[in-house]
C-alpha positions in Angstrom: -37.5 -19.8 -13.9 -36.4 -22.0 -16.7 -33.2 -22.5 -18.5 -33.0 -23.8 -22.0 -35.7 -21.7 -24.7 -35.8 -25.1 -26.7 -39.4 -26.8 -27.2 -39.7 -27.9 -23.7 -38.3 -24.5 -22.2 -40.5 -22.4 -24.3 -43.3 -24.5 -23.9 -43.3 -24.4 -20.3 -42.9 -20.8 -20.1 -45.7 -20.1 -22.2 -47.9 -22.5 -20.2 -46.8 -21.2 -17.1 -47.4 -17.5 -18.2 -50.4 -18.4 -19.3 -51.5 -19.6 -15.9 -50.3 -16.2 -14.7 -47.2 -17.5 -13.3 -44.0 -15.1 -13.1 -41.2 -17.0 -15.4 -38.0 -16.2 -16.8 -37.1 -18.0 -19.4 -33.0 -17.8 -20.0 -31.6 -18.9 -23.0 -27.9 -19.3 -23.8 -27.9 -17.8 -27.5 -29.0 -14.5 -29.1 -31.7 -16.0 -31.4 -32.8 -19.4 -32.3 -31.0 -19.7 -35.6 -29.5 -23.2 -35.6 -29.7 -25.2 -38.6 -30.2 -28.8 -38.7 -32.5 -28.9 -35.4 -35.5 -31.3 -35.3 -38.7 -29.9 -36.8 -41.1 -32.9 -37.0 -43.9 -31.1 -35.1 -46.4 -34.7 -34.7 -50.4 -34.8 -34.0 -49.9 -34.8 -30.9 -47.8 -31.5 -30.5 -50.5 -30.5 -33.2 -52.9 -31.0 -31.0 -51.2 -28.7 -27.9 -51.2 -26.0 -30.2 -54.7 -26.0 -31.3 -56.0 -26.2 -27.4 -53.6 -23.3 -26.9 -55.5 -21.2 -29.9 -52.6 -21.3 -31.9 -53.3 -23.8 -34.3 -54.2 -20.8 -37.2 -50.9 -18.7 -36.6 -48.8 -22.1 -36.4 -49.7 -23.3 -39.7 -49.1 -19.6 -41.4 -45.8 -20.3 -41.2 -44.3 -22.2 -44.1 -44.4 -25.8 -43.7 -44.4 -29.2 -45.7 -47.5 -31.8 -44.1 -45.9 -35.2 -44.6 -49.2 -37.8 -44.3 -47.2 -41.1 -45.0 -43.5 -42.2 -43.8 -41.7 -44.2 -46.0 -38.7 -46.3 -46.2 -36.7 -46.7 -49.8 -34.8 -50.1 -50.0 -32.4 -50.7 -53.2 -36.1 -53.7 -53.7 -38.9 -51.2 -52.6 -40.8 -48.5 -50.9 -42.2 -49.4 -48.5 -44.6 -47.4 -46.4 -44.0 -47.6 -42.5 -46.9 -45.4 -41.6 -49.9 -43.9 -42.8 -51.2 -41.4 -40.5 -54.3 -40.4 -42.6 -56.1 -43.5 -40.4 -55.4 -41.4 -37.4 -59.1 -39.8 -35.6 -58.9 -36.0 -34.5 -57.9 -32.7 -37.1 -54.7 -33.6 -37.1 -53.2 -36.7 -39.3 -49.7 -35.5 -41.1 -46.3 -34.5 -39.6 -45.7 -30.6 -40.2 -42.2 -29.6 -41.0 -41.1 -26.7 -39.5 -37.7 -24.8 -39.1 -37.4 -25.1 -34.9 -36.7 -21.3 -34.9 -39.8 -20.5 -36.4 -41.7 -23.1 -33.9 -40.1 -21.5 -31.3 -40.5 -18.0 -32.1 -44.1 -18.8 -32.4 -44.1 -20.2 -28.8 -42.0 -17.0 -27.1 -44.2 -14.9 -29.3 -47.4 -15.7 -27.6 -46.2 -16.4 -24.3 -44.6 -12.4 -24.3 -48.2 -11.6 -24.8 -48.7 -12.2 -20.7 -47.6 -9.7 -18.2 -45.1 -12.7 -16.1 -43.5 -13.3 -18.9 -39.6 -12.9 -19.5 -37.1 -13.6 -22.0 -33.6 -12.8 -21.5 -31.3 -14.3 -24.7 -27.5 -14.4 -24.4 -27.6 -15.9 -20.6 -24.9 -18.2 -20.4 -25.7 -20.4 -17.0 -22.9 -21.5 -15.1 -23.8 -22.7 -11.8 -27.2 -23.2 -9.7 -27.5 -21.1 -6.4 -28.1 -23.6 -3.5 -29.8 -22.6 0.2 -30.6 -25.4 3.0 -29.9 -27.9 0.7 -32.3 -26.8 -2.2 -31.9 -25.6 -5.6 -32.8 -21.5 -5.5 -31.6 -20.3 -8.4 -29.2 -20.0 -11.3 -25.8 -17.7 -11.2 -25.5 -16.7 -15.3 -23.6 -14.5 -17.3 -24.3 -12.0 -20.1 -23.1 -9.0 -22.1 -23.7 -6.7 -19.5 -21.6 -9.0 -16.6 -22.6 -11.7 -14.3 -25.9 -12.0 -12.2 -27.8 -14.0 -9.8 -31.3 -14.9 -10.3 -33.4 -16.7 -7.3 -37.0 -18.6 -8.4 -39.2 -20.8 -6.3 -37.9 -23.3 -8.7 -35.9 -23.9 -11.4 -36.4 -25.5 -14.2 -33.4 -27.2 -16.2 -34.4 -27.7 -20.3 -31.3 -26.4 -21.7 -30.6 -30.1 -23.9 -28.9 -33.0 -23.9 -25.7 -31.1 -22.6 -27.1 -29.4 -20.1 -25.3 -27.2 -17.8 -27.7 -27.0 -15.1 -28.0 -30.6 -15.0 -24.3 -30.9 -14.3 -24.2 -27.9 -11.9 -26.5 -29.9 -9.7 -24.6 -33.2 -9.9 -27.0 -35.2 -11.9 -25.6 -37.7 -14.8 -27.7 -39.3 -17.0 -27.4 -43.1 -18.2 -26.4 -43.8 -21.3 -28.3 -46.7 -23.4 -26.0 -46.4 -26.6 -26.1 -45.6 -30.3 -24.6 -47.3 -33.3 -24.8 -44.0 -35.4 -23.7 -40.3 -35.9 -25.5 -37.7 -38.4 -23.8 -35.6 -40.8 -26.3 -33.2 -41.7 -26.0 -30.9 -45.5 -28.4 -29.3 -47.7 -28.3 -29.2 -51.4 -30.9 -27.5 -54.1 -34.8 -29.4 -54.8 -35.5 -30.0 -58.5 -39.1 -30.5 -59.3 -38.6 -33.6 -61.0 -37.1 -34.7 -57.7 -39.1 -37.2 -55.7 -41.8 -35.2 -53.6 -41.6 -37.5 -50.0 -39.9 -37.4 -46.9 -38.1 -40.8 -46.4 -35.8 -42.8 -45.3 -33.2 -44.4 -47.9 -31.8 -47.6 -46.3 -28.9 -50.2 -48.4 -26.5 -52.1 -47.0 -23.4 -50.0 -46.1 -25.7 -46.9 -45.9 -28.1 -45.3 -44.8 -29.9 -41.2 -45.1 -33.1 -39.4 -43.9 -34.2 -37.1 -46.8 -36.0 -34.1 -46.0 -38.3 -32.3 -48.8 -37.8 -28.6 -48.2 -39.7 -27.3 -51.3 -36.9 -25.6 -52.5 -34.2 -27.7 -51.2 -33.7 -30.9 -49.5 -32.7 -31.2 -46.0 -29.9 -34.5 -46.2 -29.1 -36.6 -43.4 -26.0 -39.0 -44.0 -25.8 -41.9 -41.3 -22.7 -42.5 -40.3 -20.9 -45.3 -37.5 -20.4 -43.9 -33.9 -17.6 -41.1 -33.8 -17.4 -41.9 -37.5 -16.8 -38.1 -38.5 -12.8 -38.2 -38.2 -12.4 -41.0 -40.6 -15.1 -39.8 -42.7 -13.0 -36.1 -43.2 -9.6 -37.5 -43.5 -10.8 -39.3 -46.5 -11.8 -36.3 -48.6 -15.2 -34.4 -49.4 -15.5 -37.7 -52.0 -16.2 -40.1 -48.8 -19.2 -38.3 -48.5 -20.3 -37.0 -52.2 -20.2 -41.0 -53.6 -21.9 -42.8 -51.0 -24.7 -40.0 -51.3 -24.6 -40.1 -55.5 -25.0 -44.2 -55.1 -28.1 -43.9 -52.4 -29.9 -40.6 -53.9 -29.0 -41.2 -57.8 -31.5 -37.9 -58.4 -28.8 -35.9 -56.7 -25.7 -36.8 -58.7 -26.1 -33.4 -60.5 -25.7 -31.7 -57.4 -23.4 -33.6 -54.8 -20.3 -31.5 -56.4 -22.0 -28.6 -54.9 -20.3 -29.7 -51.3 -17.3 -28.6 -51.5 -15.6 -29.2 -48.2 -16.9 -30.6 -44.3 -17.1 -27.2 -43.6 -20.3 -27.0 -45.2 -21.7 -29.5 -42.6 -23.4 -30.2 -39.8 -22.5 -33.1 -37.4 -25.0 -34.4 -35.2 -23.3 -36.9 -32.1 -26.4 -38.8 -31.5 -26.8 -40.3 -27.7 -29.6 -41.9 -26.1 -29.8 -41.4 -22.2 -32.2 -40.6 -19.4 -32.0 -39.8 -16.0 -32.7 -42.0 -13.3 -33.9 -39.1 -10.9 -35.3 -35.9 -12.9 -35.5 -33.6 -9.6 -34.0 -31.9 -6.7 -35.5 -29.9 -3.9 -36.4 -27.2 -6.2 -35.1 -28.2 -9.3 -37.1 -29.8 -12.3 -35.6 -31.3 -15.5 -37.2 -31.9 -18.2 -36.9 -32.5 -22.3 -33.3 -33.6 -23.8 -32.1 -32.5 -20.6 -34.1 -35.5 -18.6 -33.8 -37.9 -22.0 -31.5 -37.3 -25.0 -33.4 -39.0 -27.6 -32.5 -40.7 -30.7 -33.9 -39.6 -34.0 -35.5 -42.5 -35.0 -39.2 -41.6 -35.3 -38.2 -37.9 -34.8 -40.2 -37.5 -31.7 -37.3 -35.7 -29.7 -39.5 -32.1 -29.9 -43.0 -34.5 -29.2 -41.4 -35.9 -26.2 -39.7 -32.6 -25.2 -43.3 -30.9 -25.8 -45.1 -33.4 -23.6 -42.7 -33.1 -20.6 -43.4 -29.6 -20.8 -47.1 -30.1 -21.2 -47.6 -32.4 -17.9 -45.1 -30.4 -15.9 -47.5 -27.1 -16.7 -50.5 -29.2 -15.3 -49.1 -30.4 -12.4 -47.0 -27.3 -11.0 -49.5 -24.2 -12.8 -51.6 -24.0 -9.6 -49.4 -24.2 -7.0 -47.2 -21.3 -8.5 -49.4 -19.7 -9.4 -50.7 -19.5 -5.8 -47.4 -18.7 -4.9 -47.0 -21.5 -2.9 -43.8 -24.0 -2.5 -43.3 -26.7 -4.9 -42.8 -30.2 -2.6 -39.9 -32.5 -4.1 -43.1 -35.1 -4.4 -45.1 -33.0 -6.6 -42.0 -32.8 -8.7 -41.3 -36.3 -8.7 -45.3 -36.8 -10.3 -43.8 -35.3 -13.2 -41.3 -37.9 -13.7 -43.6 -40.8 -13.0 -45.8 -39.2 -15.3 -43.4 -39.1 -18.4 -41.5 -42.1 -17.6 -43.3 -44.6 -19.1 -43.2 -42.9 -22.5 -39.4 -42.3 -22.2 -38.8 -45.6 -21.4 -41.2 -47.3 -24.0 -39.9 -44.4 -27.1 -36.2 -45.4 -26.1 -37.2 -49.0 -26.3 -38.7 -48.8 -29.6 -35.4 -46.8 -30.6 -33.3 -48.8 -29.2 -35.3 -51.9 -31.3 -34.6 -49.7 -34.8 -31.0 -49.0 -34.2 -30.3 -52.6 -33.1 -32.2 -54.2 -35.9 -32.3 -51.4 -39.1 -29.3 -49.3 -38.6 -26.6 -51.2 -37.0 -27.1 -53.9 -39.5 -27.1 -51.2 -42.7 -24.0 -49.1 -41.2 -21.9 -52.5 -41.3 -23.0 -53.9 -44.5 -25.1 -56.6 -43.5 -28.3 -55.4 -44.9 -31.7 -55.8 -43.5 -32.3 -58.3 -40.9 -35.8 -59.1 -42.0 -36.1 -57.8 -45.9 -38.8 -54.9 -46.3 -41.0 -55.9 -49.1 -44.9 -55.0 -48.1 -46.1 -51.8 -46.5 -46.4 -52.0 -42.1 -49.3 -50.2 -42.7 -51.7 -52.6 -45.0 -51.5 -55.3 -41.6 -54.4 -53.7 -39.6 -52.8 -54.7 -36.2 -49.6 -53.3 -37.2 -50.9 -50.4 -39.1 -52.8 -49.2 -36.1 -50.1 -49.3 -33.6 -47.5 -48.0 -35.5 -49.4 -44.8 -36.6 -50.5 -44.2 -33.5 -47.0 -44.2 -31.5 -45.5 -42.2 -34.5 -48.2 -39.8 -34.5 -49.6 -39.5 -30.9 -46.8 -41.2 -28.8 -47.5 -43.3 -26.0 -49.0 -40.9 -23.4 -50.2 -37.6 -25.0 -50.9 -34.9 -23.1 -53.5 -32.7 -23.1 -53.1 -28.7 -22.1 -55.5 -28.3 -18.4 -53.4 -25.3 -16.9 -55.8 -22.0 -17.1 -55.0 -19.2 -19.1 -54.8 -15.4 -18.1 -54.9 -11.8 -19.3 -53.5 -10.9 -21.8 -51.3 -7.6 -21.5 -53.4 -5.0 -22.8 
């Protein structure tokens, strides 16, 4: 049973259904329709869907391939990464609304006869037996119910509710930054990249929609108070004076209402599993978005825990704590090398922009021409640091 139909969650289950594993995949909201989730779906998540035959119905839904990353300094733009030097099919980011991602995901894993979806199940405690994890105790429209697995997977995100049902707190490593996240309308005379605006005193991700742009404005840790009390023109100026293109259109936020505010932490557990409990995704590792690997990480966890745990439940035999403690040393290192590299960016690009100071080192040549640095740095953007690779079998379908 998993809680939490984010990537990770729905990943699993469709791995694990696959397999022709029994799961139940519990998820605390009637659909997926949240805005301003993460959608950079990388090579190697790209990859994952192709070895799991989905490659053709992923890319039917609408997307934007973004092949270069760029930064935008008031001196330059500079390219960070070129990803066309990547080997394999797969050498752009695809930008993808996370509903349709995961819709896509619970689609084909309702095609196997294990599968289960129940939407609207609000968890609110984990069921315990001779010191083990059993179960989840949830509530939904129709009252409250027990439900008792073999094991239980917690990836219901960075707050989850299973994780603090079964006593575990993560460690916080820190961020400098918030995200207020708003939309306004895409002009074709508009410029046509994803990117990243940096200046001194600010700082925004820029999204290119098609039809619209998807605008993140950086703001200082628990910044959001001050920001509002200020007015609607605390946000609409600093946004005119980074993104000039969009001066036409900032009046078109009229109030905070029409925002969304992202509290960005960074954190990982030390221990990701109890006598038959699992955690995994933003649930083990609340990620920054610097890179925008949180899904890529999420999707990997999911990815290694499917080949390590597959068999034996599908066997129906018991999960050991130990073989659930392979998953975590499997994912570890990646974890702790991504939060590393984040940790790097926020200390030495964003910190340094949200207090005015500028950039540490000035951005003047693109990473990517400096073969050394090109190489590595399109590589961990694109592929990450251990990529997985799909092994679990897959089943009937139902007929």
């Amino acid at each position: 049973m998993i809680v939490g139909g984010g990537p990770a969650g729905a990943m699993l289950a469709l791995l694990l259904a696959r397999a022709g594993v029994e799961v139940t995949l519990l998820e605390k909201h009637g659909d997926f329709l949240r805005d301003f989730r993460g959608d950079t779906i990388h090579p190697s998540t790209l990859q994952i869907i192709d070895e799991l035959g989905l490659a053709e119905e992923f890319h039917r839904i609408p997307h934007r391939k973004a092949y270069r990353l760029e930064v935008v300094t008031d001196e330059a733009t500079v390219r960070v990464a070129d990803l066309t030097g990547l080997k394999g099919a797969y050498r752009y980011i695809a930008f993808v609304p996370q509903w349709d991602f995961l819709d896509l995901l619970t689609r084909a894993a309702g095609r196997y006869p294990g599968f289960r979806l129940v939407m609207n199940a609000e968890v609110h405690g984990v069921i315990r037996e001779g010191g083990a994890v059993r179960g989840v105790r949830y509530r939904d429209s129709s009252g409250e119910h027990e439900l008792r697995a073999t094991l239980t997977v917690a990836a219901d995100g960075r707050r989850s509710d299973v994780r603090r049902a079964a006593g575990l707190v993560p460690v916080e490593q820190g961020a400098p930054m918030d995200v207020v996240w708003f939309r306004l309308p895409r002009e074709p005379s508009d410029p046509d990249s994803t990117f990243l605006r940096v200046s001194a005193g600010g700082l925004m991700v820029s999204i290119n929609r098609e039809t619209y742009w998807q605008l993140a404005y950086v703001i200082p840790k628990g910044g959001f108070d001050a920001l509002r009390s200020k007015g609607i023109e605390a946000l609409r100026d600093p946004v005119a004076a980074l993104l000039p293109f969009l001066k036409d259109r900032i009046g078109l936020v009229t109030g905070f209402e029409e925002v969304s505010v992202l509290s960005v932490a960074l954190n990982r557990l030390r221990r990701w599993h109890r006598p038959g409990l699992l955690v995994i995704g933003d649930a083990a590792h609340a990620m920054s978005p610097v890179f925008g690997v949180g899904i890529n990480l999420a999707v990997q966890d999911a990815v290694a825990a499917a080949n390590l745990l597959a068999g034996p439940l599908a066997a129906g035999a018991a999960v050991p704590e130990s073989l659930l403690a392979r998953v975590q040393r499997r994912r570890t290192p990646p974890t702790v090398l991504t939060q590393l590299a984040q940790r790097l960016v926020q200390d030495r690009l964003i910190r340094p922009a949200l207090t005015g100071r500028g950039l540490p080192v000035p951005l003047s040549r693109n990473l990517s021409d400096f073969p050394v640095i090109g190489r590595l740095t399109r590589r961990f953007i694109g592929l990450g640091l251990l990529p997985e690779h799909v092994r679990s079998s897959g089943g009937s379908h139902r007929t």
